[in-house]
Structures are given as structure tokens and as C-alpha cells.
N, C-alpha and C positions, 0 to 999 in steps of 0.2 A: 533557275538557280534554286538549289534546295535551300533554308533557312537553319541554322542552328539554334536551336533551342539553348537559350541561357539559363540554366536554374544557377542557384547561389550558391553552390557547390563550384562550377565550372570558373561563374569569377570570381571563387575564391580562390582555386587553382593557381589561375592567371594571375592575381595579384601575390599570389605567395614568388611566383615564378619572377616579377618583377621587383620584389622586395630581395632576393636571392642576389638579382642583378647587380641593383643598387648597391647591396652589402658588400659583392666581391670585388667590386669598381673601388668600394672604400679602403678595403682590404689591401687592396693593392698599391694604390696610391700611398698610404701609409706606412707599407713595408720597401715602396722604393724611395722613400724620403727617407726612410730612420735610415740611424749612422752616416748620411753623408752628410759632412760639415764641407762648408767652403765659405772662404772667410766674407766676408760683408763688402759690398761694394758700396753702399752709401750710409753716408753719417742715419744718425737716426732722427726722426721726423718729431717737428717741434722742440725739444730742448736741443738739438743741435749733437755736436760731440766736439770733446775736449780729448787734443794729443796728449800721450804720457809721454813718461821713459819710463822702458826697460829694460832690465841689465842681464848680461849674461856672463857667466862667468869665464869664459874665453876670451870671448867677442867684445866687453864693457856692453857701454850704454848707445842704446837705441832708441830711436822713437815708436810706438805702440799707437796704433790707432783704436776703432769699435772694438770691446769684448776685449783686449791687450790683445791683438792681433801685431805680429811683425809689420812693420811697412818697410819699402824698399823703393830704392832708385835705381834706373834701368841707364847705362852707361853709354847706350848708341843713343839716346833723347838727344836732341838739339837745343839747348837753352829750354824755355819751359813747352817746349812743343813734345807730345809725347810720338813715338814711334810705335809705340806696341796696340796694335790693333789687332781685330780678325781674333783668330784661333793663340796668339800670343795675348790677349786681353783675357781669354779663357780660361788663360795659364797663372797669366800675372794681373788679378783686376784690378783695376785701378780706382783708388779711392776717390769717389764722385760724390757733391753734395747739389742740393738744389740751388743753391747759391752761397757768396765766401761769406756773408753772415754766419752758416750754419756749423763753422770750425773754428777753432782756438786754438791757441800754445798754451798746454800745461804748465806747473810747476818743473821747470829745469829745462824746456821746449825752449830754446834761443833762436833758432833760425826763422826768418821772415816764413808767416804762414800768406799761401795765395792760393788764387787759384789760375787755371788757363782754360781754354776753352779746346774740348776735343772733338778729332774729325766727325764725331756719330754725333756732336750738340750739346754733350753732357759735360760739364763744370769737372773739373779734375782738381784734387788739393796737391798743392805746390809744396817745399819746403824747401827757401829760397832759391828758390825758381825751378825747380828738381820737380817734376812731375813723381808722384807717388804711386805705391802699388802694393800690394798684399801676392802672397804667394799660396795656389789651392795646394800645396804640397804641406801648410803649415794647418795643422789641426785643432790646436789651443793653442791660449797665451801662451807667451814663451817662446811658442817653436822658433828655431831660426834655421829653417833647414833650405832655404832659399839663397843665404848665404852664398856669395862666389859663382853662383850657377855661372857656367862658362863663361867665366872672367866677366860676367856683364850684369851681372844683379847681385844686388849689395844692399847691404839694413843701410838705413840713413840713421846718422848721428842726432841726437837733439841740437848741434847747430847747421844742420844740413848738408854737412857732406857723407862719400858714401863709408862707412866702417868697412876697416881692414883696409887703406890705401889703394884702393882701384884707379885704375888709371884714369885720366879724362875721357871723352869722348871726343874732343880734337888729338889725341895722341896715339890711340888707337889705331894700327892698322886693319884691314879688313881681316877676319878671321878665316880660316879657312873649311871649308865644309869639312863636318866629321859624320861618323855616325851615329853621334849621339841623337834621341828621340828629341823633337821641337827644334833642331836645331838646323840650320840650311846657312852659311854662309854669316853677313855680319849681323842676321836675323834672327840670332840665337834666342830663344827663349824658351 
């Protein structure tokens, strides 16, 4: 086996070649992070987080969680048990803390803050007894473009029900498949 002579030319080469790597790796990583926002799935760590309200001017008052993100109630849940897992958790995350220490009810926030415990282990915040949820379709405070989504996601009120008179989830019949995208049956989301 022949030997390769190393002069300090060669691994200089070599480490500009490595340094090149590095660079593009960071490059990259950086340009597929900027611009996408998606909202916050967990309170923020050590001082906690505090629900707001806010209002829209269609819609009235809603409750805001992290950053004035919309929150919402998903209208198939069952009491405080949430339904939306999988690739609908994707869609609609659900607002999770480390534990119900770490959340509050703002100023004008009336309905009982909780939490319940979801299928994957994680702590979901409740508003009375309404499992919660942020919408990746809302991109700053404010949005409320989550609104209505097929009849079954709705902003939650600051006393916890869902805005804009949505039906219950016992009154409900099953929806029928459309071809809307996320959408399959009484699993719309």
C-alpha cells in the first residue's frame, strides 16, 4: 500500500473542504427554518404562561394563548378527553404544559383553567374542560383563520365555550366524507 505524503498544503485542503461542509449544513438548516411559523405547542418554561383575550372584530372575544396565538376547541373531543391525535395534532397542536401549575386565566379569562392528560403523556390545557388547540394555518396574533373549519373547530370564548354557536359534540351527527384535504369522515381536521 503506497503511503500519501501529507504536506500542510494538503490538510489545509482537506480542512477548508470540511469547513465548506459545515458551512452548507448551516446554510441550510437556516433557510429551511426561516419563515415558517407554527404556533407554540407548549407554555414557555419557568415563568409559565398567562391566557388572554382577544377580540376580533367579527368574531368578539376569544381566548389567546403563547405569543397571542388563537386557541380553539375541537367539537368531536369527548368531555375533557382530546380526539385529535396523529397528523390532526399536526394540524391543530394542542396546547401542552409540563404541568397545570404552569398556566393561568388572564384578566377577562372566566372559564375554569385545567388540564387532562393526552394519549402520547403530555399535559393538555383545558378550558373548562374543553381540551385546547392552536391552528398551524394561524401565523400571528390575531389570525383566526381556524375559525368554523368543518363545522368542528371553533376559538374558544374567555368563559369556554366554542365562539360563533357550534354545535355540541353529543348533538352532532357523523359528517359525511368530503373532499376537503384533512378531512375523512367525523375526523375532520
Amino acid at each position: 500500500m503506497a503511503s500519501i505524503a501529507r504536506t500542510p498544503d494538503t490538510t489545509r485542503r482537506r480542512l477548508a473542504g470540511v469547513s465548506a461542509l459545515f458551512a452548507s449544513a448551516a446554510i441550510i438548516a437556516a433557510c429551511s427554518s426561516a419563515g415558517a411559523t407554527t404556533p407554540p405547542t407548549t407554555a414557555a418554561g419557568g415563568g409559565g404562561l398567562t391566557l388572554a383575550v382577544g377580540t376580533s372584530p367579527t368574531l368578539g372575544m376569544y381566548v389567546a394563548g403563547k405569543d397571542g396565538m388563537s386557541l380553539y376547541v375541537f367539537t368531536a373531543d369527548t368531555g375533557s378527553t382530546s380526539t385529535c391525535t396523529g397528523d390532526c395534532a399536526g394540524t391543530w397542536p394542542p396546547l401542552t404544559v409540563a404541568s397545570a401549575s404552569d398556566v393561568t386565566a388572564g384578566a377577562g379569562v372566566t372559564g375554569a383553567i385545567g388540564t387532562t392528560a393526552r394519549a402520547d403523556g403530555s399535559t393538555q390545557v383545558t378550558i373548562n374542560g374543553h381540551p385546547v388547540y392552536y391552528y398551524s394555518g394561524d401565523t400571528k396574533a390575531g389570525d383566526t383563520n381556524g375559525q368554523g373549519k368543518f363545522n368542528k373547530w371553533y376559538l374558544v370564548s374567555p368563559g369556554g365555550e366554542a365562539v360563533g354557536g357550534a354545535p355540541s359534540a353529543a348533538s352532532q351527527a357523523p359528517a359525511a366524507t368530503t373532499s376537503a384535504s384533512n378531512c375523512s369522515g367525523p375526523t375532520c381536521y
